[in-house]
C-alpha positions in Angstrom: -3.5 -8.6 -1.9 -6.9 -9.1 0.5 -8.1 -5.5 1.5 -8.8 -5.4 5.5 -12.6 -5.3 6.0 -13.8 -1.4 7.2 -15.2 -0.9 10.8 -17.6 2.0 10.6 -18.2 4.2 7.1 -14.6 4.7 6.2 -10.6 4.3 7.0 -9.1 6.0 9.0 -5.5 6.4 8.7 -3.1 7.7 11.2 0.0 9.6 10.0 3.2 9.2 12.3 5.9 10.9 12.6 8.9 10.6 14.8 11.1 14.5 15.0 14.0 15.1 17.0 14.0 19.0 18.7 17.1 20.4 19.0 16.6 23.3 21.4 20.2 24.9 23.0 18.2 27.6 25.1 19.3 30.8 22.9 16.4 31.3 20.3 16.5 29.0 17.1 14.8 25.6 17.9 16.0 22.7 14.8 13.7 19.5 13.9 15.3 16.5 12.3 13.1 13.7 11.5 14.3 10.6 12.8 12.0 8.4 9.5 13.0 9.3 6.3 9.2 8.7 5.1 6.1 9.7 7.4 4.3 6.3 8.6 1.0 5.8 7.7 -1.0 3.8 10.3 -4.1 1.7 9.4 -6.3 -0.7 11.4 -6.8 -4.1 9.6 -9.4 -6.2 10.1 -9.8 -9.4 8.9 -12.7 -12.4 8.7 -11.7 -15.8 8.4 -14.6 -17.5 6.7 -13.8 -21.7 7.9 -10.6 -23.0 9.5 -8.1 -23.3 6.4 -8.8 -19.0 5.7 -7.9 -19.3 9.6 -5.0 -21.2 9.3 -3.0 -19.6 6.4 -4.3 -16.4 8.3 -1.7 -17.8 11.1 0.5 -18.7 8.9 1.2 -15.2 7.3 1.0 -13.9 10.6 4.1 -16.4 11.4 5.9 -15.5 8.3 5.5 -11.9 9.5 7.3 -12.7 13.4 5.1 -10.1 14.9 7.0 -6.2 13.7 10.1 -7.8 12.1 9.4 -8.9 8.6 7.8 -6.2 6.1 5.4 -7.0 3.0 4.5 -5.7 0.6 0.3 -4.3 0.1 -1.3 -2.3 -2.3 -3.5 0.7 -1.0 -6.4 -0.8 -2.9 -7.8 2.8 -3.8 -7.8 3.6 -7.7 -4.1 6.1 -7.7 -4.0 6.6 -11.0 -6.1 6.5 -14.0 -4.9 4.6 -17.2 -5.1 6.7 -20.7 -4.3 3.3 -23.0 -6.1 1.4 -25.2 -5.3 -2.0 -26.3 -2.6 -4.3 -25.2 0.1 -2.5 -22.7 3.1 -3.9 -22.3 6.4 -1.7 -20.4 4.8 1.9 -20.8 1.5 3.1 -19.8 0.1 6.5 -19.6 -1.5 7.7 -16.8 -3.4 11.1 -15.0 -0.8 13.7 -14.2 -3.2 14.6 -11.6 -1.1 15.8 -8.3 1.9 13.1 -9.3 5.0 15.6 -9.0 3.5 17.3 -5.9 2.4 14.2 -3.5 3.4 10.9 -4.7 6.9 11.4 -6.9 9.1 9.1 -4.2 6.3 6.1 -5.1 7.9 4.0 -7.6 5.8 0.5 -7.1 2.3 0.0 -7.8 -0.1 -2.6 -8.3 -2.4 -3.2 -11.6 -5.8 -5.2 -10.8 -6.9 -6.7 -13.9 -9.9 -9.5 -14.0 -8.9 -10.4 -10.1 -5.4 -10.5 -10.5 -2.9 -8.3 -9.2 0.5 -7.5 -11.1 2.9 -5.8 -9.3 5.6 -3.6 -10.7 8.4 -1.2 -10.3 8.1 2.5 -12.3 11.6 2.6 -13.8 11.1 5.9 -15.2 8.7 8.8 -15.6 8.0 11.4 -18.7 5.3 14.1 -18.6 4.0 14.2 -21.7 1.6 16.6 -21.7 0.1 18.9 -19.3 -2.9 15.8 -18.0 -0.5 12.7 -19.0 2.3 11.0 -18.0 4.4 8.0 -19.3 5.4 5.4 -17.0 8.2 2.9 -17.5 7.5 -0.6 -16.3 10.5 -3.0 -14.7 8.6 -6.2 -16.7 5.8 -6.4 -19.7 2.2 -6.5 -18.1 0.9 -8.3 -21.9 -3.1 -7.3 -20.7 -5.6 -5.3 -21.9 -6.0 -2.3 -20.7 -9.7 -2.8 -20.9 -9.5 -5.5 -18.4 -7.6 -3.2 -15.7 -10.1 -2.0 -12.7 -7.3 -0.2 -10.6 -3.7 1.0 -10.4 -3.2 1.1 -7.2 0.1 2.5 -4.8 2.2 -0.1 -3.0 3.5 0.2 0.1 6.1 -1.2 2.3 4.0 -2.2 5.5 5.0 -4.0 8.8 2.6 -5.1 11.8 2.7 -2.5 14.3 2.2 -5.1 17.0 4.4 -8.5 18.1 1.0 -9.6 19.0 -2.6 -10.3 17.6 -5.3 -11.6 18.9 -7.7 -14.3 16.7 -11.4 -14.9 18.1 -13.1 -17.6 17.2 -16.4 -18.3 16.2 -19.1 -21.0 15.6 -18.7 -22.6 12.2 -15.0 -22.3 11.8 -15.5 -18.6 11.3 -12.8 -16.1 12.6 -11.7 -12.6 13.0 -8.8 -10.4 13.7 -8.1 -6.6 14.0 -4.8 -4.8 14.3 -3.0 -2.2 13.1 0.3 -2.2 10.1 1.7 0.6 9.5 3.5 1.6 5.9 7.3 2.5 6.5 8.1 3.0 3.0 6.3 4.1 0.0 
C-alpha cells in the first residue's frame, strides 16, 4: 500500500495489449486477443529513506522473484465516492458515475481510512437509483464513514522486469524505478 513517487507532473500509464491477426489472404481479417484483460503499465519509483526502508524494499522485491509472483496494489486515485453516513459495515453506497460502462469486471477495492487500508471483495452490486449504487462487501469494514479519505480500485500487478536496479546514496538513502504492470483488475 506505498504509492510509487511521480517523476515529472503526472503518471503516465501505458495500456498493452497483446492481439492475434488471423489474415487467410481472401478479404476478412479476425483479431483474438491473446489477455483476457488489457495490461496497464506504470513506472514505479521508489525512495528508501535509511537502510531498514532499503532492506524490506529487497525483501519484497525477493518475495516477488523478479515477473513471477503477483500482488496485489490499490490504484491510489479516489474510484468511487461514498454516499454513507455513520458506521458501515457489509454495504456501502457509492457514485454510479461511469460504473456499468468502464469498471463493472473490478470487484476488489481498497478503503483508506485514518492511514489504514482495508481491502475487500464487492460480492454484489444494486443500482439504486439513477447516481447510486449499493455494494456488497465479502467482510464488515466496522468504520466511520467519516473517517474514509478514498475508495480506491485494486489491481492484480506483477513486475514487468526479472531485474531492478537499487542506487544507493549517502546517509543510507536509496532509490529504485521500474515498471509493474496490472494483469488483472
Amino acid at each position: 500500500t506505498e504509492a510509487g513517487l511521480i517523476q515529472g507532473n503526472s503518471v503516465t500509464d501505458e495500456m498493452v495489449s497483446n492481439p492475434d491477426v488471423f489474415d487467410p489472404g481472401i478479404g476478412l481479417i479476425e483479431f483474438y486477443p491473446t489477455w483476457l484483460n488489457t495490461r496497464v503499465g506504470r513506472n514505479h519509483n521508489v525512495l528508501n529513506e535509511d537502510p531498514s526502508a532499503t532492506w524490506a524494499f529487497r525483501q519484497f522485491l525477493h518475495r516477488r522473484a523478479g515477473r513471477y509472483r503477483q500482488f496485489w496494489q490499490p490504484s491510489f486515485e479516489q474510484d468511487l465516492y461514498i454516499k454513507n453516513s455513520g458506521i458501515i459495515t457489509t454495504t456501502i453506497s457509492v457514485d454510479l458515475d461511469g460504473y456499468i460502462r468502464s469498471s463493472q469486471n473490478r470487484i476488489h477495492i481498497a478503503i483508506e481510512a485514518a492511514g489504514v487500508w482495508y481491502m475487500r471483495e464487492i460480492l454484489s452490486v444494486a443500482i439504486v437509483d439513477a447516481n447510486t449504487m449499493s455494494l456488497t462487501l465479502d467482510t464488515a469494514l466496522g468504520i466511520a464513514a467519516s473517517t474514509i479519505d478514498r475508495v480506491s480500485w485494486l489491481g492484480k500487478m506483477r513486475l514487468d522486469t526479472d531485474s531492478v536496479e537499487i542506487r544507493y546514496s549517502t546517509g543510507g538513502v536509496s532509490t529504485s524505478s521500474f515498471r509493474i504492470v496490472e494483469i488483472k483488475p
